[in-house]
LUMDONU-257825 format. One record per residue (C-alpha): residue in three letters; residue number from 0; x, y, z. Coordinates in Angstrom, 2 decimals. Each point is the difference from the previous one (the first is absolute). Layout:
<nodes>
('ALA', NUM, (X, Y, Z))
...
</nodes>
This chain:
<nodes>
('UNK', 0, (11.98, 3.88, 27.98))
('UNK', 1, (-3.02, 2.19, 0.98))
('UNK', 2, (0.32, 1.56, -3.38))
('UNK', 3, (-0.30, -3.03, -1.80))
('UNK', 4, (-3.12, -0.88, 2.33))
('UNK', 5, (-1.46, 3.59, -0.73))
('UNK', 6, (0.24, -0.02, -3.68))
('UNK', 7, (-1.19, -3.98, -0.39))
('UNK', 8, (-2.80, 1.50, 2.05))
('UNK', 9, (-0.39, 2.35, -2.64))
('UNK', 10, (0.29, -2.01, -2.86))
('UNK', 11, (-2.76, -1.88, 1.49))
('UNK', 12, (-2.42, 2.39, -0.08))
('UNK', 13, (0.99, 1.47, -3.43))
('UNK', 14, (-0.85, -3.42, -0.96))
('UNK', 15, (-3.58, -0.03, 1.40))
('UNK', 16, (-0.93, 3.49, -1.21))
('UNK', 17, (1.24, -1.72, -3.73))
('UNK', 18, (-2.27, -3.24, 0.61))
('UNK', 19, (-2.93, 2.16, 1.20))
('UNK', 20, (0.47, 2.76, -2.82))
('UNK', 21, (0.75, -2.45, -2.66))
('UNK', 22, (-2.96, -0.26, -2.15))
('UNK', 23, (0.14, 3.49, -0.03))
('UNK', 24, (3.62, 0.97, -1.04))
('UNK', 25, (-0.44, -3.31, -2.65))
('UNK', 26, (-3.64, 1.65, -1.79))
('UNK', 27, (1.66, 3.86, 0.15))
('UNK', 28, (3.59, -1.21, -1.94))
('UNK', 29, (1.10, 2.39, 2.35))
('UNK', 30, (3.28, -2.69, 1.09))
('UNK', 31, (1.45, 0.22, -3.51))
('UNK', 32, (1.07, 3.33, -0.95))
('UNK', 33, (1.62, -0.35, 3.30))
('UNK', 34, (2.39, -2.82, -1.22))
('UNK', 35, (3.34, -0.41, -0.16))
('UNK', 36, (2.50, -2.97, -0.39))
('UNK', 37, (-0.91, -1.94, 2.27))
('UNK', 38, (-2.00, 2.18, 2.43))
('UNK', 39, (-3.20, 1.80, -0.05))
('UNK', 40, (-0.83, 3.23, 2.34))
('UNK', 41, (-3.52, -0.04, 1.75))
('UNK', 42, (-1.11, 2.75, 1.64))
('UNK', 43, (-1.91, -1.04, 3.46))
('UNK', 44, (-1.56, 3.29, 1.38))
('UNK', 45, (-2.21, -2.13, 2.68))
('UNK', 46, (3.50, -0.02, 1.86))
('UNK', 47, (0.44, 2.23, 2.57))
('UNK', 48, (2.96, 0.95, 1.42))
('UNK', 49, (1.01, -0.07, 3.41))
('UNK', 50, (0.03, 3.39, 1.92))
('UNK', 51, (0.38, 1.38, 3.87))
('UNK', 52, (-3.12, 1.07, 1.83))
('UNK', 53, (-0.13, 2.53, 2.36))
('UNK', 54, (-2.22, -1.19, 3.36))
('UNK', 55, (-3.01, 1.94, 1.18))
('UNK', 56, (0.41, -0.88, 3.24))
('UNK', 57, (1.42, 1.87, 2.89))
('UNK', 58, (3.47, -1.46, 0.41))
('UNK', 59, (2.72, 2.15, 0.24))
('UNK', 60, (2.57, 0.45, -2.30))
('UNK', 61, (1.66, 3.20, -2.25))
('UNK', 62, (-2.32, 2.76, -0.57))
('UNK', 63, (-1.84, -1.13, 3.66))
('UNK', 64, (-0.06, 2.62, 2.49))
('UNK', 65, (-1.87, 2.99, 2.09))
('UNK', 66, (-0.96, 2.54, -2.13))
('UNK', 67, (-1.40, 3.45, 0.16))
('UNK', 68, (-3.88, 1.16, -0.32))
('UNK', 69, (-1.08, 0.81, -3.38))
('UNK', 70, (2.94, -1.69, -1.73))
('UNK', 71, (-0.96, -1.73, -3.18))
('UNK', 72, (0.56, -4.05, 0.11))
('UNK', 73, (0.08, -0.10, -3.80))
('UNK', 74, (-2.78, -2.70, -0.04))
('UNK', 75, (-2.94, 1.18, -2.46))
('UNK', 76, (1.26, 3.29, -1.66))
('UNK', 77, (0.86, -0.30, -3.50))
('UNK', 78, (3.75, -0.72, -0.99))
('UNK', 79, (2.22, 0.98, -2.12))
('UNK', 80, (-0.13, -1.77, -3.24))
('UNK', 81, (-3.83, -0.82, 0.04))
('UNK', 82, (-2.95, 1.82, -1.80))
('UNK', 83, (-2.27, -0.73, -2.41))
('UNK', 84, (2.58, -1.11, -2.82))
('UNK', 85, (-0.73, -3.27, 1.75))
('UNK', 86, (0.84, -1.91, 3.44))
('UNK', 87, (2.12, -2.90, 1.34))
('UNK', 88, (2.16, -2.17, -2.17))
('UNK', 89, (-0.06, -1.11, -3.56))
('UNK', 90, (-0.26, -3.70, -0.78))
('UNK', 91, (3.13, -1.73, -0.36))
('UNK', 92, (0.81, -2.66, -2.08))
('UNK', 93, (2.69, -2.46, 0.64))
('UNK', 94, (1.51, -1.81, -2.97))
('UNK', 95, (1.39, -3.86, 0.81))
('UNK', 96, (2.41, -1.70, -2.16))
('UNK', 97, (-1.30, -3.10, -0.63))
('UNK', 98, (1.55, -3.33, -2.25))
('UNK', 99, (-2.00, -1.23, -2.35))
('UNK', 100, (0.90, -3.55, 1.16))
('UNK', 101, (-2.16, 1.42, 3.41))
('UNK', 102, (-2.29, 1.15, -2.11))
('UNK', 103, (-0.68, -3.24, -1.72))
('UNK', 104, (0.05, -2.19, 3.28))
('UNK', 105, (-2.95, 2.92, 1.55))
('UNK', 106, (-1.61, -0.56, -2.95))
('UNK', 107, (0.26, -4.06, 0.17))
('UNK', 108, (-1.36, 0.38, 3.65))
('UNK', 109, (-3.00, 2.29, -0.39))
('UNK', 110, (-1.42, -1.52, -3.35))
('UNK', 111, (1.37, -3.34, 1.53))
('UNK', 112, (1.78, -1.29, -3.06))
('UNK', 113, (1.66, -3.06, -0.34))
('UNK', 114, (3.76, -0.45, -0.20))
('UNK', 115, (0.57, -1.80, -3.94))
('UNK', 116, (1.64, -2.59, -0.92))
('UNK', 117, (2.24, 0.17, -2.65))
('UNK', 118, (-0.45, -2.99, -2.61))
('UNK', 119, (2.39, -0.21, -3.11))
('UNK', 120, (4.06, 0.25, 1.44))
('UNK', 121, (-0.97, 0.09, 3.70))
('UNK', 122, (1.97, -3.09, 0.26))
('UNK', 123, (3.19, 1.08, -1.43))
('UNK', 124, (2.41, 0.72, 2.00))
('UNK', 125, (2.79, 2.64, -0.80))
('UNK', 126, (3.25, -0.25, 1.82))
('UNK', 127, (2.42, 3.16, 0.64))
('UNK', 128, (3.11, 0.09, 1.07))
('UNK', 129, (1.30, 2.10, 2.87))
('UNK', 130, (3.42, 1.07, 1.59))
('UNK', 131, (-0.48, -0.19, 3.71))
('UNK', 132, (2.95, -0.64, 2.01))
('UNK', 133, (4.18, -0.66, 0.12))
('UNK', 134, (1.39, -3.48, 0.05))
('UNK', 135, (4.21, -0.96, -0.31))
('UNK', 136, (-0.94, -1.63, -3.15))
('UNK', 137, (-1.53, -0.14, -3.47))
('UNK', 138, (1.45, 0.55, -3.28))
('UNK', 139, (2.22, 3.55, -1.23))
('UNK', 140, (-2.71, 1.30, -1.63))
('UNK', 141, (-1.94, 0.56, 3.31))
('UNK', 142, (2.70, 1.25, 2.07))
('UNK', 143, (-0.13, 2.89, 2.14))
('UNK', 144, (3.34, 2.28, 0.08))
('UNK', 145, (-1.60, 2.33, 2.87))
('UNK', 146, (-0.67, -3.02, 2.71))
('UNK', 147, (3.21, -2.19, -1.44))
('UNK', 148, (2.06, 3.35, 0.44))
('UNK', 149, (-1.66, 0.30, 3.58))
('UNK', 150, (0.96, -3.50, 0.76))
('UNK', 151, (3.73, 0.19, -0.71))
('UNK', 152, (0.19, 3.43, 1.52))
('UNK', 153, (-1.31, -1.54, 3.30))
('UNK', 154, (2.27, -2.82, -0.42))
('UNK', 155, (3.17, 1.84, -0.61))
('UNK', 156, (-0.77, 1.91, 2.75))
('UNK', 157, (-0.44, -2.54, 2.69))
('UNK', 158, (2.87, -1.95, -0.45))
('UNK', 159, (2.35, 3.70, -0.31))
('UNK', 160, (0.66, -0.17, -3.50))
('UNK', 161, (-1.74, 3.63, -1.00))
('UNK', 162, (2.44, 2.81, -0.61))
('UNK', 163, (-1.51, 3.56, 0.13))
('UNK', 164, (2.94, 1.35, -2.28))
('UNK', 165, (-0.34, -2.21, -2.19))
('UNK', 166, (-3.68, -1.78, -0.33))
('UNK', 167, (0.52, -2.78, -2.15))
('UNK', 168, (-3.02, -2.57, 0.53))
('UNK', 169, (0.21, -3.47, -2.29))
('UNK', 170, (-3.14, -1.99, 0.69))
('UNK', 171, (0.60, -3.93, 0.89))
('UNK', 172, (-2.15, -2.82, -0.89))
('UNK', 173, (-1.20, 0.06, 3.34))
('UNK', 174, (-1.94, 4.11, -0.69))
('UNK', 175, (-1.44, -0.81, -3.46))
('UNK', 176, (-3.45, 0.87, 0.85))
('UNK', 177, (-3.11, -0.74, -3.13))
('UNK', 178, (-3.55, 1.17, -0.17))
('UNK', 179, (-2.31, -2.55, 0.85))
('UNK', 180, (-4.01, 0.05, -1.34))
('UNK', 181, (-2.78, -1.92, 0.46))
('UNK', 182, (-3.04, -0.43, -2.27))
('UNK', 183, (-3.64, 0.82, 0.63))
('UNK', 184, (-2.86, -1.53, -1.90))
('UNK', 185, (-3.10, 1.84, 0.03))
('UNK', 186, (-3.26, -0.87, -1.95))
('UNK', 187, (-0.38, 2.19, -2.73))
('UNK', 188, (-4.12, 1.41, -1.47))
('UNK', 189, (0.08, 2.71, -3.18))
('UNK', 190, (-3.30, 1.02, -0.86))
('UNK', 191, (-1.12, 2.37, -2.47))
('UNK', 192, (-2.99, 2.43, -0.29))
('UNK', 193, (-1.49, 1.17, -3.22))
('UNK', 194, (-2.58, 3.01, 0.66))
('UNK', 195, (-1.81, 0.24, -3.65))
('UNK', 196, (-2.49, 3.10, -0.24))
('UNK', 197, (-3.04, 1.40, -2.53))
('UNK', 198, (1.04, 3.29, -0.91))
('UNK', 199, (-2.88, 0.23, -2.29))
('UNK', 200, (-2.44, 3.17, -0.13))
('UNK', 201, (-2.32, -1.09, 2.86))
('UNK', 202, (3.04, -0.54, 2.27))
('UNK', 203, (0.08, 3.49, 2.17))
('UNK', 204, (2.62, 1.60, 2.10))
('UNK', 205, (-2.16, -1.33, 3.00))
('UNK', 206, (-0.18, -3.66, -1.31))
('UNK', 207, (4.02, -0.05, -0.92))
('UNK', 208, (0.51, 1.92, 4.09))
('UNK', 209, (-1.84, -3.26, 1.83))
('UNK', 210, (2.08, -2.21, -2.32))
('UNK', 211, (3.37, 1.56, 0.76))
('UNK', 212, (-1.26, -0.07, 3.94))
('UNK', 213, (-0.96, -3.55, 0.20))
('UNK', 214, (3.51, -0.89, -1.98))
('UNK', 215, (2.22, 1.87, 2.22))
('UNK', 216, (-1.88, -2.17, 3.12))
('UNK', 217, (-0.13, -2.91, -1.74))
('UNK', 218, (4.14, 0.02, -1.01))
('UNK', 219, (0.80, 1.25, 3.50))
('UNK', 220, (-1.67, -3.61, 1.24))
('UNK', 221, (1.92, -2.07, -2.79))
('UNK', 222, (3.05, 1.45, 0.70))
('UNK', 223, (0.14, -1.00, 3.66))
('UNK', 224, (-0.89, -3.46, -1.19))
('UNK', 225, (3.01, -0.47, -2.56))
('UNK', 226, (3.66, 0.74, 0.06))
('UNK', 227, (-0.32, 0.82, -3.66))
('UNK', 228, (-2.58, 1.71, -2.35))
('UNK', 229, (-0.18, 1.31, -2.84))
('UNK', 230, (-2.54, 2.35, -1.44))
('UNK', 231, (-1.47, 0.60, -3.62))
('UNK', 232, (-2.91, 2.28, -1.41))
('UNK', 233, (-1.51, -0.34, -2.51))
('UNK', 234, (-3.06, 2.70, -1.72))
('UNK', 235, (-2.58, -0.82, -2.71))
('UNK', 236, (-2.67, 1.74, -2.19))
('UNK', 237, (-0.61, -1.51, -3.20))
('UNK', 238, (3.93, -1.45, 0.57))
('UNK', 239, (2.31, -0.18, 2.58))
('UNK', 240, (3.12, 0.62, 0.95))
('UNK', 241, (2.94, -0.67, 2.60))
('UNK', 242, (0.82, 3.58, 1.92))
('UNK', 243, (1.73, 1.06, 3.22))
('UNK', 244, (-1.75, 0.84, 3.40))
('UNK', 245, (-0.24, 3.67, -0.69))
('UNK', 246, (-1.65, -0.58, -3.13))
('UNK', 247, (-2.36, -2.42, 1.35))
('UNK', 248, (-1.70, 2.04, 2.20))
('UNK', 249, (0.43, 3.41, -2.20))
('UNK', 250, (-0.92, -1.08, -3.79))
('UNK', 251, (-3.33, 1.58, -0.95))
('UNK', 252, (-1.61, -1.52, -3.00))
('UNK', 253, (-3.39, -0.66, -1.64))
('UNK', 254, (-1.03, -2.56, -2.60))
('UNK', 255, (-1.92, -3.05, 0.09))
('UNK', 256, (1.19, -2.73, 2.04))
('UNK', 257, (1.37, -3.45, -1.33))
('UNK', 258, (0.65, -2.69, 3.36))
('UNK', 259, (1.64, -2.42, -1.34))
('UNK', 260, (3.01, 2.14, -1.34))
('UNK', 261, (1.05, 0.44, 3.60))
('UNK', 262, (-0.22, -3.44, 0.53))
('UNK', 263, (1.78, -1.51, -2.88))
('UNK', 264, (3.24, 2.52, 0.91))
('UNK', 265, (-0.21, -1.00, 3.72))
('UNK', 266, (0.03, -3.93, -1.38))
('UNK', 267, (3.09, 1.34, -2.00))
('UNK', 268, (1.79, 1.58, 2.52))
('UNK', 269, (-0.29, -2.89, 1.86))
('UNK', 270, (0.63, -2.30, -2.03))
('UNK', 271, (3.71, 1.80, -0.84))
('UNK', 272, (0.81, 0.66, 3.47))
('UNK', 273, (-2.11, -1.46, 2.64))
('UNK', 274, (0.27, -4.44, -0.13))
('UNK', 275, (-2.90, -0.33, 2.48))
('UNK', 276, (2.37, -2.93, 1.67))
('UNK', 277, (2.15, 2.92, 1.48))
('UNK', 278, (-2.14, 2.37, 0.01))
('UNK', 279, (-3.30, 0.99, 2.37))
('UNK', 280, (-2.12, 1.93, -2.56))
('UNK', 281, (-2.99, 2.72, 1.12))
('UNK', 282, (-1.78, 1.60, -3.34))
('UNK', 283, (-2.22, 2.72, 1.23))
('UNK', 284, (-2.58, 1.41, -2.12))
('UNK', 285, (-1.78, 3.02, -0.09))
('UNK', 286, (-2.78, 1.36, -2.05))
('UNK', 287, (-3.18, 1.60, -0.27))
('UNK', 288, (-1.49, -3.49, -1.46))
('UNK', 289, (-1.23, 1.30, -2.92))
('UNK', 290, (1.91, -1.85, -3.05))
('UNK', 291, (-0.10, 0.45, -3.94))
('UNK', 292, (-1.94, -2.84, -0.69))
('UNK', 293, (-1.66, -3.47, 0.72))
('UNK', 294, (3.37, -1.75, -1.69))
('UNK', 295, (2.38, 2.08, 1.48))
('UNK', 296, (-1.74, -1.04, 3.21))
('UNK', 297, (0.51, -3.98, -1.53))
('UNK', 298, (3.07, 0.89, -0.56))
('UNK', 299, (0.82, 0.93, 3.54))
('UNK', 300, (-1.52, -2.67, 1.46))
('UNK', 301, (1.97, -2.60, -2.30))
('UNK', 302, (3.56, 1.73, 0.71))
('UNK', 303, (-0.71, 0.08, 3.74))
('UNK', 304, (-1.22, -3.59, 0.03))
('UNK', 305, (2.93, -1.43, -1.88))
('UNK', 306, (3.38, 2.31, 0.81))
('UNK', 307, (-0.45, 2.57, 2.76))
('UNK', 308, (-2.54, -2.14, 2.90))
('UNK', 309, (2.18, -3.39, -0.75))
('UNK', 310, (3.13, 2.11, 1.52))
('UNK', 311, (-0.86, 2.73, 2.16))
('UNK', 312, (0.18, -0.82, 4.02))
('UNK', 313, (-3.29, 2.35, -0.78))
('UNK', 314, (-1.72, 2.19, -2.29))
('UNK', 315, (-1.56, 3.08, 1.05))
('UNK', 316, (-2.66, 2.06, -1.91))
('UNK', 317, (-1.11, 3.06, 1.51))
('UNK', 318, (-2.94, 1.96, -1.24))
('UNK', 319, (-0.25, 3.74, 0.21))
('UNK', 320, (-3.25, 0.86, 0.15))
('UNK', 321, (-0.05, 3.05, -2.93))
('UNK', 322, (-3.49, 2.57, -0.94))
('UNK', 323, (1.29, -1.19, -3.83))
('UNK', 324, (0.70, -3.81, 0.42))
('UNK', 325, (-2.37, -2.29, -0.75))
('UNK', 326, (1.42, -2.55, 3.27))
('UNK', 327, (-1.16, -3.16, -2.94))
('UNK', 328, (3.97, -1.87, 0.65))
('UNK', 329, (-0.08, -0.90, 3.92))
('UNK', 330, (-3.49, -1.75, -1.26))
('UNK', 331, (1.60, -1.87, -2.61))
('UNK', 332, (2.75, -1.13, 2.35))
('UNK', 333, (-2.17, -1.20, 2.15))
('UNK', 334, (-1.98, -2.15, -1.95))
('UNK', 335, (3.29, -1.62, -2.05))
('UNK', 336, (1.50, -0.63, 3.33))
('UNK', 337, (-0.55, -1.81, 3.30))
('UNK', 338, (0.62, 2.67, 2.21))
('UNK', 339, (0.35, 0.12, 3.43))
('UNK', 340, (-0.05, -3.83, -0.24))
('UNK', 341, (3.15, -1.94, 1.75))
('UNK', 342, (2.68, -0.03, -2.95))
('UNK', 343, (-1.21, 2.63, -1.66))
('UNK', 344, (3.12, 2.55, -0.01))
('UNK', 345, (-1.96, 2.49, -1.80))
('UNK', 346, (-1.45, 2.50, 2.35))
('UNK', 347, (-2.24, 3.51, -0.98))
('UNK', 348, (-1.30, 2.74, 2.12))
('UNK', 349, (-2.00, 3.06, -0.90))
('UNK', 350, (1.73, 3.22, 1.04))
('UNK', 351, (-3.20, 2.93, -0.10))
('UNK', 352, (2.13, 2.69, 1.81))
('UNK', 353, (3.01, 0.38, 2.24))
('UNK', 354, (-1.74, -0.84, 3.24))
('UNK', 355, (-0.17, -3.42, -1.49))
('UNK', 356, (3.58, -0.66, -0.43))
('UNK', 357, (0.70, -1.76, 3.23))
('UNK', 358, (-2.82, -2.37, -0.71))
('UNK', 359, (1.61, -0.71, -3.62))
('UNK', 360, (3.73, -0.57, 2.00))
('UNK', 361, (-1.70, -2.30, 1.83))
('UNK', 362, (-1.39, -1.50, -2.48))
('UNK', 363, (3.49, -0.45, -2.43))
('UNK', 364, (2.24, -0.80, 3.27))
('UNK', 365, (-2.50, -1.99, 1.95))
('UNK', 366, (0.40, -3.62, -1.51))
('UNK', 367, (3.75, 0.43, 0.65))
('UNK', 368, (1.43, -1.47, -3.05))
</nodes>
């Protein structure tokens, strides 16, 4: 029991050094080439480990005693081990295992973020079927030769009918045991995420490292808020294209930059795979804002209007800030749509380096949609 008190104890203050050092580990990316599966390692060097003491003070004990004149006492004189290569202990650094459903609920609490409610099949209800218990009847199918065997075996037993030399065991009516069940209904909520990127020329390694930060954050929140998600990504230059995770955050291209083909293949996807009455839909967007052209931009605004605002719970569009990019798109976004205004689900922010990625979390997460 006390070490269950000590290491909630601990746990506890793991947990404060992560809300207090949050900003910090979120603007450095320094969480996610620490992931695993489901767990990320975070090194907390501020925590210091527990050691023994020795009192100054006259009190008796081993070593304590009369001595003889000119003996040395050991206190001052240089010891073995010490010099100028350098003094005292090196820094350690302890590394916590934390979930990344903690993770998310640290991050809910500092940046105080809503919890969402899921629109679409929130109000279905799945039922599942599941074998809990023994009871002397139900049909063949579900019956259980271990406990029925049991059964008779007890039986024949207490009323003297069990031979050692010759164990014969017939079950009765009376020892047919069955496999009973019971069904749970729980509320089922899918939702899926499409990340859709500019890869073009202007789009650096430092740009595409502040989006892959801010996704990682921003999935570890949406995952503690759904049962199930599902995750696309999607690139685009002059075109786009569908690729894997790896890809996503890897591809290095150049080339002009043409908005609305990103936005016509996340329409498609889902449109194929993704009926926004089952589904809870988040496009994100990223980009340097600087487009092809004015009807490109027209374009954009027309697809978003009529096929990807209509069914998203929320669509995000972050922009990078980029030496290269002209920043023009946020501008036109905001002066096609209402945002900011109560049912307006499409929300911006302005991203200028990594220190401002909590802000822009805040920012996507904060209306809890």
């Amino acid at each position: 029991m006390r070490i269950k008190q000590d290491h909630s104890r601990f746990r506890q203050i793991v947990r404060g050094k992560l809300r207090k050092n949050l900003k910090q580990y979120i603007s450095s990316g320094s969480l996610i080439g620490k992931q695993g599966k489901d767990k990320v390692s975070i090194p907390l060097p501020q925590i210091d480990i527990p050691r023994f003491k020795f009192n100054s003070q006259d009190g008796g004990g081993v070593g304590q005693g009369d001595g003889q004149p000119g003996e040395s006492l050991g206190q001052g004189e240089e010891q073995p081990g010490e010099g100028e290569a350098g003094e005292g202990e090196g820094e350690k650094a302890l590394e916590v295992d934390v979930t990344l459903d903690e993770l998310a609920e640290i991050l809910g609490e500092e940046l105080q973020l809503p919890r969402i409610e899921p629109r679409g099949d929130k109000a279905v209800v799945t039922e599942h079927d599941k074998y809990t218990g023994i009871r002397p009847v139900g049909p063949n199918s579900l019956r259980s030769f271990k406990r029925t065997y049991k059964e008779a075996l007890k039986r024949t037993i207490a009323i003297g009918e069990y031979n050692p030399k010759n164990p014969v065991v017939l079950p009765i009516k009376e020892d047919m045991r069955y496999r009973s069940w019971s069904t749970t209904k729980s509320p089922q909520s899918n939702a899926v995420v499409i990340y859709m990127m500019d890869v073009s020329g202007s789009m650096g390694d430092e740009q595409k490292e502040i989006v892959r930060i801010e996704s990682f954050w921003i999935n570890a929140w949406l995952k503690s808020q759904y049962e199930g998600i599902e995750t696309r990504y999607i690139v685009h230059d002059a075109t786009a294209r569908e690729v894997d995770e790896h890809t996503f955050f890897h591809t290095r291209e150049s080339g002009g930059t043409m908005i609305s083909s990103a936005y016509k293949l996340a329409s498609q996807i889902l449109e194929a795979d993704y009926p926004s009455a089952d589904w809870n839909i988040y496009p994100f967007h990223f980009s340097d804002g600087d487009n092809w052209s004015v009807d490109d931009t027209r374009s954009c605004i027309q697809i978003l209007r009529d096929h990807l605002v209509p069914v998203s719970n929320q669509f995000s569009y972050g922009q990078v800030e980029s030496p290269y990019g002209s920043g023009q798109f946020i501008k036109d976004l905001k002066e096609n749509f209402e945002i900011g205004e109560d049912g307006c689900t499409l929300v911006c922010s302005e991203i200028k380096d990594k220190d401002a990625i909590v802000g822009s979390i805040k920012e996507f997460l904060g209306a809890g949609r």
